[in-house]
C-alpha positions as a Markdown table, in Angstrom:
| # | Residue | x | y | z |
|---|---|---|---|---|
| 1 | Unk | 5.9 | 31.1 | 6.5 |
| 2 | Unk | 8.0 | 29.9 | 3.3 |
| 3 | Unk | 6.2 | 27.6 | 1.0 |
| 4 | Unk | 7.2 | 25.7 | -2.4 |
| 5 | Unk | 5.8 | 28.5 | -4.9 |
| 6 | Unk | 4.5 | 28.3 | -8.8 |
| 7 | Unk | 5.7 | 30.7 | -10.8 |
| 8 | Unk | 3.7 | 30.1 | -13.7 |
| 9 | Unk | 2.7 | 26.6 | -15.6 |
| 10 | Unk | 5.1 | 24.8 | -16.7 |
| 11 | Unk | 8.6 | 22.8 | -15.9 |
| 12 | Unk | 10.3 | 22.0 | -12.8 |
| 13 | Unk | 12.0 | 24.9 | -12.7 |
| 14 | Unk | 8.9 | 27.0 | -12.0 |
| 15 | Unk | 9.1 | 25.9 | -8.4 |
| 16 | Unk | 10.4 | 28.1 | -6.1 |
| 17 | Unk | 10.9 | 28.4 | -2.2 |
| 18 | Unk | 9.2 | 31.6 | -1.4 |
| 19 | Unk | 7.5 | 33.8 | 1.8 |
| 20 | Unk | 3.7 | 33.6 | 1.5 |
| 21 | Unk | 0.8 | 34.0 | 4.0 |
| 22 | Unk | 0.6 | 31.6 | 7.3 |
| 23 | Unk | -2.9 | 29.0 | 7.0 |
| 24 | Unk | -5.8 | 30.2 | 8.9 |
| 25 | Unk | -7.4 | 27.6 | 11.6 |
| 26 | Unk | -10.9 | 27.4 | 10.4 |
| 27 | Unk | -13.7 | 25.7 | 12.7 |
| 28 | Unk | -13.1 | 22.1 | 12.5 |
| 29 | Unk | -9.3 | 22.5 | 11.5 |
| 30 | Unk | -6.0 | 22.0 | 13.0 |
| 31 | Unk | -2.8 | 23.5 | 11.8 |
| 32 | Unk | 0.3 | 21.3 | 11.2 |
| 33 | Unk | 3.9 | 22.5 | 11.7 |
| 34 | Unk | 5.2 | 20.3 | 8.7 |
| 35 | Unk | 8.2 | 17.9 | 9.0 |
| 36 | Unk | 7.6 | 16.7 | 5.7 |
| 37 | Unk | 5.3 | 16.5 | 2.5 |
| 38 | Unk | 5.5 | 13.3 | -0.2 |
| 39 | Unk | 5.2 | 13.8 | -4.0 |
| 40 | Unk | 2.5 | 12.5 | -5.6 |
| 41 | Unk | 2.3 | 12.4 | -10.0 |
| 42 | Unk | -0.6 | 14.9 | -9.0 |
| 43 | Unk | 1.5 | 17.5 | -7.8 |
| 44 | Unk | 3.6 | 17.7 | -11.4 |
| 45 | Unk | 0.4 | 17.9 | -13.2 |
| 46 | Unk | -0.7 | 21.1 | -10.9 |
| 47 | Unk | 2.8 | 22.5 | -11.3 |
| 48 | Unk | 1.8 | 21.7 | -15.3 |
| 49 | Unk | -1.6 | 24.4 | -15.0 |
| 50 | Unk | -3.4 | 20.7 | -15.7 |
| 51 | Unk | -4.7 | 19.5 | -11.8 |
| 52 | Unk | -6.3 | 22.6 | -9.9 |
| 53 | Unk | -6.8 | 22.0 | -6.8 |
| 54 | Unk | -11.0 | 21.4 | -5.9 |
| 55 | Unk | -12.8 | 24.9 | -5.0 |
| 56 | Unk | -11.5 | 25.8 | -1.3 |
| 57 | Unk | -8.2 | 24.1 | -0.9 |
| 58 | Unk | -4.7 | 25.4 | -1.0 |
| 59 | Unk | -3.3 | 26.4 | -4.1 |
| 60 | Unk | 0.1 | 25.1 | -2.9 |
| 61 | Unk | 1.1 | 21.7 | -4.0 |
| 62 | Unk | 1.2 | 18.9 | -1.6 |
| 63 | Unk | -1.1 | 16.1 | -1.1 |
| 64 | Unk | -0.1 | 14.5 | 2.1 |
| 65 | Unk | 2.3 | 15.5 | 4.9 |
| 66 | Unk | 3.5 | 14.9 | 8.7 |
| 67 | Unk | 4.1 | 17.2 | 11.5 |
| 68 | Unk | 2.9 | 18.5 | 14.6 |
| 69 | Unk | -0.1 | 19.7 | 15.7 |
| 70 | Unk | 0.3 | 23.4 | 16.8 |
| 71 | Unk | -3.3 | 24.9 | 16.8 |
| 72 | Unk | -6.3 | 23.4 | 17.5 |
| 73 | Unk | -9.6 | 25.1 | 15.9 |
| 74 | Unk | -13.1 | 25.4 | 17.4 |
| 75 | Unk | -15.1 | 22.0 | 17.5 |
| 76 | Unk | -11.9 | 19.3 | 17.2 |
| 77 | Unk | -12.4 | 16.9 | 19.7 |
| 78 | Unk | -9.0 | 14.4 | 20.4 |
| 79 | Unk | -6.6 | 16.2 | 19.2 |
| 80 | Unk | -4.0 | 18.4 | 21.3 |
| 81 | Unk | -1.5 | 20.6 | 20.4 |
| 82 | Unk | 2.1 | 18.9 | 20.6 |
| 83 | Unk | 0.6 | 15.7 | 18.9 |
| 84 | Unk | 2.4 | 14.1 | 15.7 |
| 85 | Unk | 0.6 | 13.0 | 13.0 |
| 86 | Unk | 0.0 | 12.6 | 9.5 |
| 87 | Unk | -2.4 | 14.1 | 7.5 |
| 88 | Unk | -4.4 | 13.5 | 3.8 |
| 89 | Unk | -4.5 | 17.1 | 2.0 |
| 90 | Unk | -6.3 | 18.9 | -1.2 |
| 91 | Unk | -3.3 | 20.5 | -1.1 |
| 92 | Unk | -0.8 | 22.9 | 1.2 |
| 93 | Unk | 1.8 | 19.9 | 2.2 |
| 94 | Unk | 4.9 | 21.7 | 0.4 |
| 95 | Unk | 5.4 | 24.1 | 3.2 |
| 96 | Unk | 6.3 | 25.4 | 6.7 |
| 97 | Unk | 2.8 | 25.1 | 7.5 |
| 98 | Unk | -0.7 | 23.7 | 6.6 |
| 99 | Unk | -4.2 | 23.6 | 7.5 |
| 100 | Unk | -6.0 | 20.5 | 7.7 |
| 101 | Unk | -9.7 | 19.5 | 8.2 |
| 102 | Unk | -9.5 | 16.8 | 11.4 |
| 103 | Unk | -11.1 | 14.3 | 9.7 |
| 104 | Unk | -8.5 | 13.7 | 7.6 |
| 105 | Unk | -5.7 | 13.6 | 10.3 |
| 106 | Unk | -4.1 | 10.3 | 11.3 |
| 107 | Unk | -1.7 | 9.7 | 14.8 |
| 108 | Unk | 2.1 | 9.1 | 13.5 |
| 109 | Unk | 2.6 | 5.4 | 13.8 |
| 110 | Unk | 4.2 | 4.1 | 16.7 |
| 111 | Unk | 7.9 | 2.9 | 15.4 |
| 112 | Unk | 7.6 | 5.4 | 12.2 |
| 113 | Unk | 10.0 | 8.3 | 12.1 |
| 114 | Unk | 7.8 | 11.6 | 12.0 |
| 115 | Unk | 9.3 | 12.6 | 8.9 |
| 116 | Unk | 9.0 | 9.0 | 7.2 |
| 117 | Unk | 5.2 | 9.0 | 7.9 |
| 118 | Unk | 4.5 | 12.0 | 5.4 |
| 119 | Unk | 4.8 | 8.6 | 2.7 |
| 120 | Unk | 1.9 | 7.0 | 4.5 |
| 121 | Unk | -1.6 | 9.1 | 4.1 |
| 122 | Unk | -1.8 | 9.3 | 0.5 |
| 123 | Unk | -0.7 | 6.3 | -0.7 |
| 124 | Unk | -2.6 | 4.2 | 1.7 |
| 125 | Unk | -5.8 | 5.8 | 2.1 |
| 126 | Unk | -5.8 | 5.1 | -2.0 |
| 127 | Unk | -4.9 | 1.7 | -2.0 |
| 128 | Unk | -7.5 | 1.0 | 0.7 |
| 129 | Unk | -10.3 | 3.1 | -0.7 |
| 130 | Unk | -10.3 | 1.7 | -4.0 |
| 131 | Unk | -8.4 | -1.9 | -3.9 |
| 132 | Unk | -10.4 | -3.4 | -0.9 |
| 133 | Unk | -13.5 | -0.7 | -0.4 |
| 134 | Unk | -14.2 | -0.2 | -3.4 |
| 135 | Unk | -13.3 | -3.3 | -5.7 |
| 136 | Unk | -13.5 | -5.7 | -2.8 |
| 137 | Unk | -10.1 | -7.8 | -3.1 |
| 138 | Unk | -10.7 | -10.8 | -1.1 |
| 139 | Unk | -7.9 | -13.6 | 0.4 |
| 140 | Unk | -7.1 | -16.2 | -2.2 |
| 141 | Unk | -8.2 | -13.3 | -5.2 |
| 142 | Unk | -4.9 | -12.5 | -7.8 |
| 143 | Unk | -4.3 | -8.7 | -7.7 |
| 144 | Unk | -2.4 | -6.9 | -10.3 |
| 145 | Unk | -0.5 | -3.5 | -10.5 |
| 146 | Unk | 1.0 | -1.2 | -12.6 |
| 147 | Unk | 4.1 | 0.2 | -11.2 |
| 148 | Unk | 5.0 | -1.6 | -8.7 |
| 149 | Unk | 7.9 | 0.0 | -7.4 |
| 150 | Unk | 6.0 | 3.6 | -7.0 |
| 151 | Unk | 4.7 | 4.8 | -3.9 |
| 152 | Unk | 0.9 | 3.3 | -5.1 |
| 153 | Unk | 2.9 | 0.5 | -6.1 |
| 154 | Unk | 4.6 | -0.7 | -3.1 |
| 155 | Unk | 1.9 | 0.0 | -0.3 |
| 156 | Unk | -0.4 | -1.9 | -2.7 |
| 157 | Unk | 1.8 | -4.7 | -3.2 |
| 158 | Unk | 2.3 | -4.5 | 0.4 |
| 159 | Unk | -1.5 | -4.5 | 1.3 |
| 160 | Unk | -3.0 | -7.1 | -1.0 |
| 161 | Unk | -0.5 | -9.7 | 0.2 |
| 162 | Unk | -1.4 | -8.7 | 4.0 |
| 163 | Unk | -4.6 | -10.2 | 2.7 |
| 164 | Unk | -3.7 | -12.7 | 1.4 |
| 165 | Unk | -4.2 | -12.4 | -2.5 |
| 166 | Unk | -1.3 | -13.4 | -5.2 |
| 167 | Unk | 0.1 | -10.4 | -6.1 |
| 168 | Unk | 1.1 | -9.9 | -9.9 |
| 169 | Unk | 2.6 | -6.4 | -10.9 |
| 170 | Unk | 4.7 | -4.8 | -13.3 |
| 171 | Unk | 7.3 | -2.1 | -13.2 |
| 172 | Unk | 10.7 | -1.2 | -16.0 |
| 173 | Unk | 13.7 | -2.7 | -14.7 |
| 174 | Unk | 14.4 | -5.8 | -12.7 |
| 175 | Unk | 15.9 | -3.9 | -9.9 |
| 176 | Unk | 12.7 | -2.4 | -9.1 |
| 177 | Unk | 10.8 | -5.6 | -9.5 |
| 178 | Unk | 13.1 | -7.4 | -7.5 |
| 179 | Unk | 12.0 | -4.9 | -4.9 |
| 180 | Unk | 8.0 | -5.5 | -5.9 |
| 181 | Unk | 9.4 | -9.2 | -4.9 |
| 182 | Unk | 10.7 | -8.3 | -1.8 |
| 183 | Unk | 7.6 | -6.7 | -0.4 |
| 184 | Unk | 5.4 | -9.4 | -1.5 |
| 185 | Unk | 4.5 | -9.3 | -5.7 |
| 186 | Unk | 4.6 | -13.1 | -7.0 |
| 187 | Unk | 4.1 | -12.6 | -10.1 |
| 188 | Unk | 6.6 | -9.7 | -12.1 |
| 189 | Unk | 6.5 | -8.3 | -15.4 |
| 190 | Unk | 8.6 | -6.3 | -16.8 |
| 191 | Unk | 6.6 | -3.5 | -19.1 |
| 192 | Unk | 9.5 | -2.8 | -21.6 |
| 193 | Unk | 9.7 | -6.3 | -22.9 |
| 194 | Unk | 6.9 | -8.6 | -21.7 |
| 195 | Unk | 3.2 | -8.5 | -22.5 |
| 196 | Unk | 1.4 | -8.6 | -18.9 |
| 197 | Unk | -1.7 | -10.0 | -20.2 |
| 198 | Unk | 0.1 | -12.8 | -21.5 |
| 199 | Unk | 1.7 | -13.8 | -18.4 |
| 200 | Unk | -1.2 | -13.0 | -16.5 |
| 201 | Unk | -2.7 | -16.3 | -18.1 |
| 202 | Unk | 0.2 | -18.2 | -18.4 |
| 203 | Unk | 0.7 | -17.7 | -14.5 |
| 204 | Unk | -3.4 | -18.1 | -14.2 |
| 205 | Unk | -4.0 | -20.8 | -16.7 |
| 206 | Unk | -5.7 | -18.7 | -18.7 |
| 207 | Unk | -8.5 | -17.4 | -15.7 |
| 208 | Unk | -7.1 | -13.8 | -15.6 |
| 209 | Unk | -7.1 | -11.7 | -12.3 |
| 210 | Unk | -9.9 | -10.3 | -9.7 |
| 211 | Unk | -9.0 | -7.2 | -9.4 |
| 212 | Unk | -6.4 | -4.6 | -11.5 |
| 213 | Unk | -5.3 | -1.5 | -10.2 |
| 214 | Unk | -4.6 | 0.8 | -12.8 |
| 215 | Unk | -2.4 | 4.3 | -13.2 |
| 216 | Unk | -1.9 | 4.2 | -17.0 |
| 217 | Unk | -5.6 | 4.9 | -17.9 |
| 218 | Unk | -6.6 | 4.9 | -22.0 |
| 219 | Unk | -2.8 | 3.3 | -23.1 |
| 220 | Unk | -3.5 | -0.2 | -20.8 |
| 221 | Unk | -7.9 | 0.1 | -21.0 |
| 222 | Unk | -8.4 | -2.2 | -23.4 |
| 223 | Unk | -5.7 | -4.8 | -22.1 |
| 224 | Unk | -6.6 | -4.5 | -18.9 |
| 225 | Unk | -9.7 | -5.6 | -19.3 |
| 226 | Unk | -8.3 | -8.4 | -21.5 |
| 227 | Unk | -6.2 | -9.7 | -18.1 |
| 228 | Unk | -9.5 | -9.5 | -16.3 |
| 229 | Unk | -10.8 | -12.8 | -14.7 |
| 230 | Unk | -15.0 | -13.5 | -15.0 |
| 231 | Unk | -16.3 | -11.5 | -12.5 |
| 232 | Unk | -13.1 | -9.1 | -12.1 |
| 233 | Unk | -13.0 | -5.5 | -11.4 |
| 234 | Unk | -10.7 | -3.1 | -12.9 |
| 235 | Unk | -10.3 | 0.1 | -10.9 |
| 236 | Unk | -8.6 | 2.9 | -12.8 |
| 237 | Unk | -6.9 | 5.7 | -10.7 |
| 238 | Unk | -4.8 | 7.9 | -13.3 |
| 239 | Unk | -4.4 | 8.8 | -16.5 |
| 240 | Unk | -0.3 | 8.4 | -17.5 |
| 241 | Unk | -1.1 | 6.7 | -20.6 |
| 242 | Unk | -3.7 | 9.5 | -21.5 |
| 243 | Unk | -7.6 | 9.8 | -21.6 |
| 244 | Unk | -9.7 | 8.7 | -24.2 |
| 245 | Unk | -9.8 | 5.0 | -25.4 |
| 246 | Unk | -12.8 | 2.9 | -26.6 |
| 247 | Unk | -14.0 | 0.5 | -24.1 |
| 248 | Unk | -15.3 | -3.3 | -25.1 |
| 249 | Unk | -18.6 | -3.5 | -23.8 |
| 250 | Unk | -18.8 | -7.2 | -25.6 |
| 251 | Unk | -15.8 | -8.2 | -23.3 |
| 252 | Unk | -17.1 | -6.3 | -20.1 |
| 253 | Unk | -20.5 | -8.7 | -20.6 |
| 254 | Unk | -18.8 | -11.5 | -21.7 |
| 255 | Unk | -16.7 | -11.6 | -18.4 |
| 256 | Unk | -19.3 | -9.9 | -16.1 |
| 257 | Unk | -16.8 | -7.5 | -15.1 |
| 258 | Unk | -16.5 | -4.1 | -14.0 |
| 259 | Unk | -14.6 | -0.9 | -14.7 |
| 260 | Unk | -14.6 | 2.1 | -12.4 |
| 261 | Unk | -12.8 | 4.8 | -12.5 |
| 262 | Unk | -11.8 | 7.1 | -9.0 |
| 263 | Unk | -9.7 | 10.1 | -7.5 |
| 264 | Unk | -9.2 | 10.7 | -4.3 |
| 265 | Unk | -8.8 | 14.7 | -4.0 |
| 266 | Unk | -11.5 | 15.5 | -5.5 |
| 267 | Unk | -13.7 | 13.7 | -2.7 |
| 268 | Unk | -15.7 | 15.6 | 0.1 |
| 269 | Unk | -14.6 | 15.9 | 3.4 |
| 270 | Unk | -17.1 | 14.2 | 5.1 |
| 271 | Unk | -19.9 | 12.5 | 4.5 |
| 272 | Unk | -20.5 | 9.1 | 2.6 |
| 273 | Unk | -17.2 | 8.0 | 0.5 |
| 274 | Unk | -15.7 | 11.2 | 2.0 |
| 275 | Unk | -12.0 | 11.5 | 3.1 |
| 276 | Unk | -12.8 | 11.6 | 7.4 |
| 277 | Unk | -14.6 | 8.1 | 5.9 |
| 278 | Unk | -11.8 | 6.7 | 4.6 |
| 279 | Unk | -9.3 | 8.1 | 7.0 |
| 280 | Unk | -11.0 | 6.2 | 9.8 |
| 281 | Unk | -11.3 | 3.1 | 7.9 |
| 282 | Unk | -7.2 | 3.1 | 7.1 |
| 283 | Unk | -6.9 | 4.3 | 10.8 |
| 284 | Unk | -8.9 | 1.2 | 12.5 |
| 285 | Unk | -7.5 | -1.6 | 9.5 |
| 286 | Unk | -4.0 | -0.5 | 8.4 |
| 287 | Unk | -2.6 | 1.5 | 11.1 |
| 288 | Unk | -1.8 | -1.4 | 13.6 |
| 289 | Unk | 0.0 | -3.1 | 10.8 |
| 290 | Unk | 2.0 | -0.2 | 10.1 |
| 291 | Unk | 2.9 | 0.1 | 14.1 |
| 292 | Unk | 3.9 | -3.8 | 14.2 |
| 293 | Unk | 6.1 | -2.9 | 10.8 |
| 294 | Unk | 4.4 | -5.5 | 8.7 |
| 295 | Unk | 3.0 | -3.0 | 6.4 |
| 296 | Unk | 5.8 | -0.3 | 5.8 |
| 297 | Unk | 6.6 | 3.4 | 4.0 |
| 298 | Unk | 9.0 | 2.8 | 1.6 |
| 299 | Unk | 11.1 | 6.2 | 0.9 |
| 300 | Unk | 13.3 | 6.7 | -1.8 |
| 301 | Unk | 14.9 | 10.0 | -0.8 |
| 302 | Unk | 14.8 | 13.3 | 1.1 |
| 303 | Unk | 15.4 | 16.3 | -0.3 |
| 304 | Unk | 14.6 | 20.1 | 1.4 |
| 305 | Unk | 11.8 | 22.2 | -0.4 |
| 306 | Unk | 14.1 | 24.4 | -1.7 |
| 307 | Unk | 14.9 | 21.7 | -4.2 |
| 308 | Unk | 11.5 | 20.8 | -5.1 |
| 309 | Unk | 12.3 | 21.0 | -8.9 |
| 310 | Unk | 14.8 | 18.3 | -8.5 |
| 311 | Unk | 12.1 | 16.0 | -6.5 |
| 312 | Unk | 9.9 | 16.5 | -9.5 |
| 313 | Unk | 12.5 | 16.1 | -12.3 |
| 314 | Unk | 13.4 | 12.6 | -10.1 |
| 315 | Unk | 9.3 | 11.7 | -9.8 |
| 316 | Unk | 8.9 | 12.4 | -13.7 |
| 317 | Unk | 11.6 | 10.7 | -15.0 |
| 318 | Unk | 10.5 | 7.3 | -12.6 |
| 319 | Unk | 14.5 | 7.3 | -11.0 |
| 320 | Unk | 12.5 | 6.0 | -7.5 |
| 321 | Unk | 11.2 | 3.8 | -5.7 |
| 322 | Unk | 8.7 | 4.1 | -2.9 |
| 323 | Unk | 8.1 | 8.0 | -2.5 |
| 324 | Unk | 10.4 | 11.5 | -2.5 |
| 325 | Unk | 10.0 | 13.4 | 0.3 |
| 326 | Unk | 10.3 | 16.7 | 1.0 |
| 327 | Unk | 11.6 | 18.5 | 3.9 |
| 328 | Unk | 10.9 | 22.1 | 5.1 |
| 329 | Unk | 14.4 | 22.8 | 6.6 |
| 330 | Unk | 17.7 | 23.4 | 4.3 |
C-alpha cells in the first residue's frame, strides 16, 4: 500500500507519498480501507521528531480516519466486512490502509458522507472526554474556548451549546468568529486585540466561567485561571503556547478551582479512561446528534495524500476552519 512517509524531522516538505508494508490484522483488530484521514496539530509535531507515537502504534501519522471495513480479526464481535465507519487512531490514518483496535471503531453516521466522517472521531471523542467527562460542563454553565474556528474549536462550540451552556470563545479574525457564532459561541473574542479575561467578566459581571478548554498551554495558564469562575475547572489539552509556566496556587484556593491537564493518544485501549471507553460513550451521547445533523463535521478542504505538505503548511499557518482532510486517491 502507499502511505504519507517521513523522511527525516523536520518541515513540510519531509512528507512524502511512498510504497510501504500493508497493516497486519492482529486479534481484536479490523483493517480499514481508508477514504480519508483528518489533520490534527499532533501530526506536525510528529512530522517535527517532537510527538512519537506511544510504544506499539503506527509510525505513520494520522490520528483519526474513515473507510471501510475489509478484514475482520479473531475475537471482533459486530463488525462485518463491507461496513463504513470511522475510527480513533495512535496513528496509521495517512494511508491506503490501517489497522485499528475495534474498540475504537465508530459506524459512519447516517446522513455523513464517508469521507466527511474522518473529521468526526478525533475531535469529538476529545471534546467529550475532557469537556463533559472529565470537567463536568453542566446546562446553564459558561464554557470558554481557545480557537474557536479549529476542528477542537468548532465541535466544542457545537457540543457545549447542545447542552445548553453559554458559550464564549476566541479565535484571530472576525471571519472565523463569525463562524464560532454561527455554530453556537455567544460570546467572541478576538485574540489579536482583545483581552479574553476582560470580557469574560464584563460579559459575566465579573463571576468568570465554569469550565475553559484550553490548547495554548504555559502562554494562557496563568490567565486562564484568572477567567475562571469559583468552583471552575480549567482543562488543558495542548501545549501551542509552550510548556513551562508558574501556576497560582493562591488563586487556584482562593477560587476552589481546578486545573487538569490530558491527551488523548497516549491513553490505553481499554480499560478505565481508555479509548473503547470513550468511544462508546461518544457513540451512545453524540452520535444520534450527529445522524439528526444538529451536531455537524465542519471541513475546510480536501486535499489527496500526495499533497500532505500542503495540508500541513495550511494547518500551521491556521488558514482553516473546521479540519483538512486528506484523501488517499490523486
Amino acid at each position: 500500500m502507499r502511505a504519507v512517509t517521513i523522511s527525516e524531522p523536520g518541515g513540510p516538505e519531509v512528507l512524502g507519498w511512498s510504497e510501504v508494508p500493508d497493516p497486519v490484522c492482529g486479534p481484536g483488530e479490523v483493517i480499514v480501507d481508508v477514504a480519508a484521514a483528518a489533520v490534527n496539530r499532533a501530526d506536525l509535531l510528529q512530522r517535527q521528531g517532537f510527538y512519537p507515537p506511544p510504544k506499539g502504534a503506527s509510525e505513520i501519522l494520522g490520528l483519526e480516519c474513515s473507510g471501510v471495513v475489509s478484514e475482520v480479526g479473531e475475537g471482533v464481535p459486530g463488525w462485518s466486512v463491507g461496513d463504513e465507519v470511522c475510527a480513533l487512531l495512535s496513528g496509521g490514518g495517512y494511508a491506503e490502509r490501517v489497522a485499528v483496535p475495534a474498540g475504537q471503531l465508530l459506524p459512519k453516521p447516517a446522513g455523513v458522507e464517508l469521507a466527511t466522517a474522518a473529521a468526526l472521531p478525533e475531535v469529538v471523542c476529545t471534546v467529550w472526554s475532557n469537556v463533559f467527562m472529565l470537567a463536568g460542563l453542566r446546562r446553564d454553565e459558561s464554557f470558554l474556548v481557545h480557537g474557536g474556528s479549529s476542528g477542537i474549536g468548532t465541535m466544542a462550540i457545537q457540543l457545549a451549546a447542545r447542552a445548553g451552556a453559554r458559550v464564549f470563545t476566541t479565535a484571530g479574525s472576525q471571519a472565523k468568529l463569525d463562524v464560532c457564532r454561527e455554530l453556537g459561541a455567544e460570546v467572541t473574542v478576538n485574540y489579536r486585540d482583545e483581552d479574553f479575561v476582560e470580557r469574560v467578566r464584563e460579559a459575566t459581571d465579573g463571576r468568570g466561567v465554569d469550565v475553559v478548554l484550553d490548547i495554548m498551554g504555559a502562554k494562557y495558564l496563568s490567565r486562564n485561571v484568572d477567567a475562571l469562575a469559583v468552583g471552575g475547572r480549567l482543562v488543558v489539552i495542548g501545549m501551542q503556547g509552550g510548556s513551562k509556566a508558574e501556576l497560582n496556587l493562591g488563586a487556584l484556593l482562593t477560587k476552589r478551582a481546578a486545573v487538569h491537564a490530558t491527551a488523548l493518544r497516549s491513553r490505553p485501549a481499554t480499560g478505565r479512561g481508555g479509548k473503547a471507553e470513550i468511544v462508546a460513550a461518544v457513540r451512545h451521547d453524540v452520535w444520534p446528534d450527529v445522524e439528526r445533523g444538529t451536531v455537524r463535521p465542519i471541513v475546510d478542504r480536501r486535499l489527496p495524500m500526495s499533497r500532505a505538505a500542503e495540508a500541513h503548511r495550511v494547518v500551521e499557518a491556521s488558514e482553516h476552519v473546521g479540519k483538512v482532510l486528506l484523501l488517499p486517491a490523486d
